[in-house]
C-alpha positions in Angstrom: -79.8 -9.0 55.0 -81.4 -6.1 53.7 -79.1 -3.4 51.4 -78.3 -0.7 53.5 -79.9 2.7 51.7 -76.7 5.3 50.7 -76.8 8.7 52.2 -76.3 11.8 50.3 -75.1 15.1 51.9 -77.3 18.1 52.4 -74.8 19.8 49.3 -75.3 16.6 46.6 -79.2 16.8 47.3 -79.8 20.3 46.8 -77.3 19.6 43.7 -79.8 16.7 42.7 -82.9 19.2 43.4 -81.0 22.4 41.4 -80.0 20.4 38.6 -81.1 21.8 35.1 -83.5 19.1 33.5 -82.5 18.5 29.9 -82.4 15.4 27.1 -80.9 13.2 29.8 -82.5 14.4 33.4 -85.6 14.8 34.9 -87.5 14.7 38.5 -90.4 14.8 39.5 -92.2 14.8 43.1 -93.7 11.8 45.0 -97.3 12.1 43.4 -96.4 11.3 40.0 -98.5 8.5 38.8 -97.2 5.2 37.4 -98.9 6.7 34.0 -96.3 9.4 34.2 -93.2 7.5 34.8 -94.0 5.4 32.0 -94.0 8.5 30.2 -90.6 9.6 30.9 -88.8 6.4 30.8 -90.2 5.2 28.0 -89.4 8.6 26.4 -85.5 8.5 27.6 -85.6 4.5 26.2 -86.2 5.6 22.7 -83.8 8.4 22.7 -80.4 8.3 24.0 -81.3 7.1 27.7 -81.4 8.7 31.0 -82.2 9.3 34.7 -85.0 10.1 36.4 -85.4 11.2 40.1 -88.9 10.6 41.8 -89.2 12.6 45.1 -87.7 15.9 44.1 -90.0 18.2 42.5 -89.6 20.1 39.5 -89.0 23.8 39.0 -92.7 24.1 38.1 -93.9 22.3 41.4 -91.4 24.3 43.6 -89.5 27.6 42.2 -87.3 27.2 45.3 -84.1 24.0 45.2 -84.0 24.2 48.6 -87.9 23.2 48.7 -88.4 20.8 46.5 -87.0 17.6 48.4 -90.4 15.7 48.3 -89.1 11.9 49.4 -91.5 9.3 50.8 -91.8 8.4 54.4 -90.7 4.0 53.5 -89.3 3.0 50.1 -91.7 0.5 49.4 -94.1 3.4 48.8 -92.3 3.3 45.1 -93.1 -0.1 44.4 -95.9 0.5 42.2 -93.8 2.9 40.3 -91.0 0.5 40.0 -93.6 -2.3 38.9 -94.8 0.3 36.6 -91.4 0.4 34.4 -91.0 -3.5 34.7 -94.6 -4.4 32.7 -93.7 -1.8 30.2 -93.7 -4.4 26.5 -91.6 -4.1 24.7 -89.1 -3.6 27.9 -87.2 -1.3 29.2 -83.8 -2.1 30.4 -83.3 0.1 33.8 -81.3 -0.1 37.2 -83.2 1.7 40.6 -81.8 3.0 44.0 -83.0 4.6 47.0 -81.7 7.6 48.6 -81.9 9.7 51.8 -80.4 12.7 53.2 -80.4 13.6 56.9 -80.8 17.3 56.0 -83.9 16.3 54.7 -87.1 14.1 55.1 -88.1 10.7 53.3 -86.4 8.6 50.5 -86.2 9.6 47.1 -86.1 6.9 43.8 -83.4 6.9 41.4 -84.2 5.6 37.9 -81.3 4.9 35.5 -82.6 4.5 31.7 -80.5 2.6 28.8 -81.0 3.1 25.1 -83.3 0.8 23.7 -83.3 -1.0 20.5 -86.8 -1.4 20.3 -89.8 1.1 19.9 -90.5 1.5 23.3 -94.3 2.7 24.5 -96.6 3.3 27.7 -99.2 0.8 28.5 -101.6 2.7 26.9 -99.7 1.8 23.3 -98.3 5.8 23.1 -94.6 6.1 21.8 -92.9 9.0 23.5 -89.6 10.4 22.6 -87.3 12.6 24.7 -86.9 16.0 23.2 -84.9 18.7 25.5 -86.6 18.6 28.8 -89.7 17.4 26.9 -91.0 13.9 26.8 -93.0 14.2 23.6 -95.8 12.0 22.3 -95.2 10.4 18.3 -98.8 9.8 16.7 -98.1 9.9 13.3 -97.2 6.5 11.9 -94.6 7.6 9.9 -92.6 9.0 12.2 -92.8 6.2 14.4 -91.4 3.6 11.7 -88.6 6.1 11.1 -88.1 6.0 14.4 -87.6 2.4 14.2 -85.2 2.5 11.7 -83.3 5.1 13.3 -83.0 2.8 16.3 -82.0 -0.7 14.4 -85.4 -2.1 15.5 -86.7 -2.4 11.5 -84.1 -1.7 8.9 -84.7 -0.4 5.6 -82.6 -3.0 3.8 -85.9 -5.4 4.0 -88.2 -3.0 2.1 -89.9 -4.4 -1.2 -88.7 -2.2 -3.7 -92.5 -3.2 -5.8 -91.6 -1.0 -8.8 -88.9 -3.6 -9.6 -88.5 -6.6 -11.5 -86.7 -9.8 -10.0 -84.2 -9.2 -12.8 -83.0 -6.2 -11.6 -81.0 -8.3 -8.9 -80.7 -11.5 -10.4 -79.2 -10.9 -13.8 -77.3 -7.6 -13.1 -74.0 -7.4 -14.4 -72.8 -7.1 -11.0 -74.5 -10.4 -9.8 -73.3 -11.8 -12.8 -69.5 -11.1 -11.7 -70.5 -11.9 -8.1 -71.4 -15.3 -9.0 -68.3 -16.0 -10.8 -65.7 -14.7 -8.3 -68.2 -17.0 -5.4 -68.3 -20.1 -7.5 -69.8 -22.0 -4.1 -73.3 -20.2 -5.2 -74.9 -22.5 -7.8 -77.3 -19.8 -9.6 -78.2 -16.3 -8.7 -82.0 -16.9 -8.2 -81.6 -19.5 -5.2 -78.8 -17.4 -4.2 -81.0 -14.1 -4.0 -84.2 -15.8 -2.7 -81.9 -18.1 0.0 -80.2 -14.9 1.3 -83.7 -12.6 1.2 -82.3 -10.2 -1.2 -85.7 -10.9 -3.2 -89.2 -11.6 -1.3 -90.5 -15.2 -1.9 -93.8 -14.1 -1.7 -94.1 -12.3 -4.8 -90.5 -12.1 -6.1 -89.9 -8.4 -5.5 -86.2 -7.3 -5.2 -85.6 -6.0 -1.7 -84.0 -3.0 -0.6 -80.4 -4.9 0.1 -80.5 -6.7 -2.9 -80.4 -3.5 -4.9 -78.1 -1.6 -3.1 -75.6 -4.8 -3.5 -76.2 -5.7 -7.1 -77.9 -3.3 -9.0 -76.2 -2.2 -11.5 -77.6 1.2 -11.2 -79.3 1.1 -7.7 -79.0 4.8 -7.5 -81.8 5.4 -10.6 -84.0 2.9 -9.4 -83.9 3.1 -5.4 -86.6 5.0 -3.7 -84.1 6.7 -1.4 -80.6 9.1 -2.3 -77.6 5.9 -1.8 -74.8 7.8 -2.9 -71.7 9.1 -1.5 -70.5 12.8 -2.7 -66.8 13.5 -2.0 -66.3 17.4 -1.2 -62.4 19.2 -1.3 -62.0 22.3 0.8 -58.9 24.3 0.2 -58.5 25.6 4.0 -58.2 24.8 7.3 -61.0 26.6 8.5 -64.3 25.1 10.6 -66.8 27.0 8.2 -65.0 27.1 4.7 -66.3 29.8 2.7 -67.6 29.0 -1.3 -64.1 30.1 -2.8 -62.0 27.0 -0.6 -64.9 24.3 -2.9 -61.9 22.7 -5.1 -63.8 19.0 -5.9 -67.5 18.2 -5.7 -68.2 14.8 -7.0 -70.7 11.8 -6.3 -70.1 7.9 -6.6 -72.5 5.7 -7.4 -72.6 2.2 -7.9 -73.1 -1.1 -6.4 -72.0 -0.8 -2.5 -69.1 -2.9 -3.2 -68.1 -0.6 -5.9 -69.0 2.5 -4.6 -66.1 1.4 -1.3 -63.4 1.0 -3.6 -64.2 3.9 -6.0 -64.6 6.3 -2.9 -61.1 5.3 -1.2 -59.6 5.3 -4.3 -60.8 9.4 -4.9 -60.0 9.8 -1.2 -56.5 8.7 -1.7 -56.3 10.8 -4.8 -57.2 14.1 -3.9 -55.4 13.4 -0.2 -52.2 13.2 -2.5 -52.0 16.5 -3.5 -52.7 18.1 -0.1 -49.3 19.3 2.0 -49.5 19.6 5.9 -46.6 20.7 8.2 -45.1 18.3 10.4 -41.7 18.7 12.7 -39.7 17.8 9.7 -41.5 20.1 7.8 -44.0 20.2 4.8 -45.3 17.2 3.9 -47.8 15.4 1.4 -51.0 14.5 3.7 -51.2 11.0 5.2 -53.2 9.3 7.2 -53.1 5.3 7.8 -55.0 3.9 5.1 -56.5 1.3 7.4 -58.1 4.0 9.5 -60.1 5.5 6.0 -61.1 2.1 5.1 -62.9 0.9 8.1 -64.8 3.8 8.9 -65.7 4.6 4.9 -67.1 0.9 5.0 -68.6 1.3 8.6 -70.9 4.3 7.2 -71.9 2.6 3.6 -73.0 -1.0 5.5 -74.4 0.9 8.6 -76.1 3.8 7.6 -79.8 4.2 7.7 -80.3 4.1 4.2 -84.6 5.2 4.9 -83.2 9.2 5.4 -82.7 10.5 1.7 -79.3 11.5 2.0 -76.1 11.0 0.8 -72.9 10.2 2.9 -70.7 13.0 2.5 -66.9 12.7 3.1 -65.6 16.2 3.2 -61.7 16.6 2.9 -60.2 19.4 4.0 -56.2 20.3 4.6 -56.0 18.7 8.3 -58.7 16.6 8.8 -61.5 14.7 7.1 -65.1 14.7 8.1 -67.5 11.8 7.2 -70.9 12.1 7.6 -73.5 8.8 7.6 -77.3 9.4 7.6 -78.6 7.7 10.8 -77.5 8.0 14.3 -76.1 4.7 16.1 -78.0 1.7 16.4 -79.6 -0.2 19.0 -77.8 0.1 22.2 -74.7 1.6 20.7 -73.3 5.1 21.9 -70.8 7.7 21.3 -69.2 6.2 24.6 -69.5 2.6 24.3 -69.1 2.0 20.2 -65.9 0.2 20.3 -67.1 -2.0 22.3 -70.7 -2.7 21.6 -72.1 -4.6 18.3 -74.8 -3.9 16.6 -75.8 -4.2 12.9 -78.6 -2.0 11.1 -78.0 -3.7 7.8 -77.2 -7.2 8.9 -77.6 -8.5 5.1 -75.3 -5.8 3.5 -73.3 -7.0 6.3 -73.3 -10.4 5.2 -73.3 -9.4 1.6 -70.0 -8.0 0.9 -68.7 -10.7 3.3 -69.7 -12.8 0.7 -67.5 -11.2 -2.1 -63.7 -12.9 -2.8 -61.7 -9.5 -1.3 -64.3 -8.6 1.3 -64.3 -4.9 2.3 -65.9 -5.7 5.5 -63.6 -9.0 6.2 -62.5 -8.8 10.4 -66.3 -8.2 11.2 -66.3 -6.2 14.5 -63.8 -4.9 14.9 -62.9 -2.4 12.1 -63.5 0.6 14.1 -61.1 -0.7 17.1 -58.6 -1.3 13.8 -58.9 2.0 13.0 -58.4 3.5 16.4 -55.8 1.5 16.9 -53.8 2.7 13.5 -54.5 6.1 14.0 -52.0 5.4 17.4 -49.8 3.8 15.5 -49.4 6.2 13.4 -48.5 9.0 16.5 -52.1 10.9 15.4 -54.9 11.3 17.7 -58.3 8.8 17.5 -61.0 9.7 15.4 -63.7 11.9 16.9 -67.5 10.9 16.5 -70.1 12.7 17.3 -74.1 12.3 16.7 -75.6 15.5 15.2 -79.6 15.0 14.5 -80.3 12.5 12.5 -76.7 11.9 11.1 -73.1 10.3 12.7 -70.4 12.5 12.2 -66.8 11.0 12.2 -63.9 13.1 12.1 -60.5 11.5 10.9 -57.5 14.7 12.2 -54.6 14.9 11.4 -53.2 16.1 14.5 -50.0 14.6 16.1 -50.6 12.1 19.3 -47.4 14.0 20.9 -48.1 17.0 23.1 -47.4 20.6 21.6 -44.4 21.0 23.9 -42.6 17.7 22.1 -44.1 19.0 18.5 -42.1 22.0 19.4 -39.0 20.7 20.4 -39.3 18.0 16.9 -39.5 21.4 15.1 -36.6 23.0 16.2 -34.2 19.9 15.5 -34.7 20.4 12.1 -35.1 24.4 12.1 -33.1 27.3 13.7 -36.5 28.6 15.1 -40.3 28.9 15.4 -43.1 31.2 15.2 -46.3 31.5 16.9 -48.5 31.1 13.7 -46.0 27.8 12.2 -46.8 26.5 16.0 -50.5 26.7 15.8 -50.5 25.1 12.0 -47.9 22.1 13.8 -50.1 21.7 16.9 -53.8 22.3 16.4 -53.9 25.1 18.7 -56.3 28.2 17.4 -55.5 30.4 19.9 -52.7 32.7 19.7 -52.3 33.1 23.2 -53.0 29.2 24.3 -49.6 28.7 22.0 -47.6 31.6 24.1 -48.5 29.7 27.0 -46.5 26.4 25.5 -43.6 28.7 24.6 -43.9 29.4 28.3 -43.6 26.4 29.8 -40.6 25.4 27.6 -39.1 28.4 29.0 -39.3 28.4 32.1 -38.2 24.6 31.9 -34.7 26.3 30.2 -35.5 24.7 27.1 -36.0 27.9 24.5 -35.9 31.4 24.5 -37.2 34.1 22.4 -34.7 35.4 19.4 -33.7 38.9 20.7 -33.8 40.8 17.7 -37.8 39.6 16.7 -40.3 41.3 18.3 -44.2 41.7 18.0 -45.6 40.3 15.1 -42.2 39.3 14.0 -41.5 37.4 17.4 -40.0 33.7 17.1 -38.2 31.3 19.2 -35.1 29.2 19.7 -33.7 26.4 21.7 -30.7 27.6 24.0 -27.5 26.1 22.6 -25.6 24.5 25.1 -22.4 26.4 26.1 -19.1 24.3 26.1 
């Protein structure tokens, strides 16, 4: 029996035909050529995904919303469009539906684009990338093998590092101690060979085998591979010069490089008070929670982008920053679920070491989410900016501002606006009266009589006997 073909109402299609085209939308009328959709899907598959409508023209065709419903008279009219996206090589992962609207005339096609892992292109070999409302064309070599990085599809960790001799790897001090604390591994040339940490074509180290045991990969690796730790003294989103306390940078092997970071982390974390309900406290944060994601950027970055990671500490929160945006088909939405590896044999690497950084494989980031609840704080926060993932560690309580109120006031006579916004999170100065509002209305507090204006502070209403 055939699928019956939904109907939209006359307000969703003008909302499908007046909807703003952008990184993640675009339409176009009935005429567009098979040429052109491969354009466009193949453009979404090697950013961040996306939909496409065919049969509503674009504000170019059609200046008016209300005009530009352009469906075809039978569905099947799309078929070589549809046909179009499934010969695309490599493929495309999509999903397709039909629509019609009794306001207006014909069926329109629906295409829904995933993320790809690979380097996706049109039949013609041309690698488009979505930019904005732009599906741009990438010509220049270069740019499409860093776009292959950036996507998984090649990772940097197999690059011949030619300047280099074998020994560089294989009789580091750092393979040295490797091998002893392994004992399993007879001898570290079979061991580096077996594992493709050194190219058995011409024995040059690879990219992987010096990050892991070089014992200096940072002077002798093409690419910047270290991590700089930054202090700001404030609270503030944009910290001026005068808040830069500590600026330092770690090197090392990567399995060095982990522990020597967490270790400066903890440090400078131990000086830094924050107010809490019971009142000022030294800083913390569950431990578990900065080890998984500190290891999650050093195995997983895209070590081809000349960058550092930075990890930028400030009074309530930390921000970590990893060159390289997510991998494959992983997304901001889906990344505690979805596995994926860019650097498969760093991965497999440091699993290979006696106290492991990267031992429950898979599910560190779910570890960490899960401590940070634990631990009454709210998850981290990531976000992809450009070229980089940015993960923010806050240290801002799981309860809602009303309870972190009423914690306060068991342990003191009474609160102000500005103590409430350092407890809370809130910024605004009127978004805390509003709290204060709601617990008094509730009966809960009341304002202390004789503070007013700036002064102004709250209390809870004793009880009367």
């Amino acid at each position: 029996m055939a699928t019956a073909i939904p109907e939209i109402s006359s307000e969703d299609a003008l909302k499908l035909a007046s909807t703003v085209e952008d990184q993640f939308f675009d339409r176009k009328g009935k005429s567009i050529s098979g040429k052109g959709v491969q354009k466009i899907v193949v453009a979404f598959a090697n950013a961040d995904g996306g939909e496409l409508v065919v049969g509503i023209k674009d504000d170019k065709e059609d200046a008016n919303p209300a005009n530009r419903w352009d469906g075809a008279t039978d569905p099947e009219e799309f078929n070589q469009l549809i046909q179009s996206v499934v010969e695309l090589s490599p493929s495309v992962g999509f999903r397709y539906e039909f629509l019609k609207s009794n306001d207006y005339n014909g069926y329109i096609l629906r295409l829904f684009v995933d993320k790809s892992r690979e380097v996706c292109m049109t039949a013609d070999k041309t690698v488009y990338v979505r930019m904005g409302a732009q599906s741009l064309p990438l010509r220049d070599a270069q740019k499409i093998t860093q776009l292959a990085f950036s996507k998984g599809a090649q990772s940097y960790e197999n690059r011949k590092i030619d300047s280099l001799r074998p020994e560089t790897v294989v009789e580091s001090n750092e393979m040295k101690r490797f091998i002893d604390e392994a004992k399993i591994i007879p001898n570290s040339l079979s061991y580096a060979v077996n594992e493709g940490f050194i190219s058995q074509d011409d024995w040059a180290p690879l990219a992987a085998g010096v990050l892991l045991y070089a014992d200096n990969p940072q002077g002798v690796f093409p690419t910047r591979c270290e991590t700089r730790i930054v202090f700001y003294d404030t609270k503030e989103e944009k910290p001026e010069r005068h808040h830069l306390k500590i600026n330092e940078t770690i090197g090392g092997p990567l399995y060095h490089q982990i522990h020597t970071s967490i270790k400066r982390i903890t440090e400078i974390m131990s000086d830094i008070s924050v107010l809490t309900p019971e009142g000022l406290t030294k800083v913390s944060y569950p431990p578990e929670a900065i080890w998984e994601i500190v290891v999650n950027a050093m195995i997983h970055r895209d070590y081809s982008i000349s960058d550092d990671i930075q990890i930028i500490i400030f009074q309530n929160r930390i921000e970590i920053l990893s060159p390289g945006k997510l991998p494959g088909n992983v997304t901001i939405h889906n990344i505690l679920d979805v596995r994926d590896s860019r650097n498969p044999k760093i991965v497999k690497g440091l699993r290979r070491y006696k106290d492991a950084p990267n031992q429950d494989l898979g599910e560190g980031l779910n570890t960490a989410f899960d401590k940070m609840k634990e631990w009454r704080l709210q998850p981290p926060i990531f976000e992809e900016m450009g070229n980089y993932l940015k993960v923010t560690i806050g240290h801002k309580p799981l309860a809602t501002p009303e309870e972190a109120v009423l914690k306060y006031l068991e342990n003191h006579n009474e609160i102000r606006n500005s103590v409430a916004r350092e407890l809370t999170g809130i910024r605004s100065e009127n978004q805390m009266k509003e709290v204060f509002y709601r617990l008094r209305d509730r009966g809960l507090i009341e304002q202390v009589p004789e503070k007013k204006g700036n002064a102004s502070a709250w209390r809870k209403i004793l009880k009367k006997a």
